[in-house]
Phi, psi and omega in degrees: 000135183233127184306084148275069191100224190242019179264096155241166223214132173244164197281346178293341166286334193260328154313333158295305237262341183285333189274355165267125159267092182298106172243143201246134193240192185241141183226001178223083168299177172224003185231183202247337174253358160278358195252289174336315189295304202294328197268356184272328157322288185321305161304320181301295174312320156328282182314344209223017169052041152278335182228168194260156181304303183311301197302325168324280192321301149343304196264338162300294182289267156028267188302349195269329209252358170223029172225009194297317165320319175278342204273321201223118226230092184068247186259009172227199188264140174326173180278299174335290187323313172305288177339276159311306168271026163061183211274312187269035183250281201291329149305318199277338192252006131321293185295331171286347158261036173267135175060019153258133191250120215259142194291158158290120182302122177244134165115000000 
């Protein structure tokens, strides 16, 4: 048990609080090169074992389904987007859209 102040703390608490990782995204971008940083954060944390495969997916599928105009551009990823997070980002952020079907654009 350890005293900090008018804080104690046990050891059982602070190894849950170490194996948890809080990571914070942007999750409503308003431009096509703020949506590209965030998905280039999301992978970097991925690549960097902070998040779980499922929260990847989960933040992809998300940025796809409430974004598509910026995220996708006839049958691929926008260019910018492409552009921007480079060639092994967007494999990797394929694959997390394998066997996602975009809704049809009304308006």
């Amino acid at each position: 048990m350890y005293n900090y102040g008018t804080k104690i703390i046990t050891k059982e608490q602070k190894s849950y609080e170490s194996q948890r990782c809080i990571m914070e995204f942007l999750l409503y971008p308003t431009t096509v090169k703020m949506l590209a940083a965030e998905i280039i954060n999301v992978c970097d944390a991925y690549l960097s074992r902070k998040i779980s495969h499922t929260e990847l997916k989960s933040i992809i599928i998300h940025y796809a389904n409430n974004y598509p105009r910026m995220l996708f551009n006839a049958q691929d990823l926008n260019p910018t987007v492409l552009n921007r997070i480079g060639k092994k980002r967007a494999a990797l952020v394929n694959k997390m859209l394998e066997g996602y079907q975009c809704k049809l654009l009304s308006d």
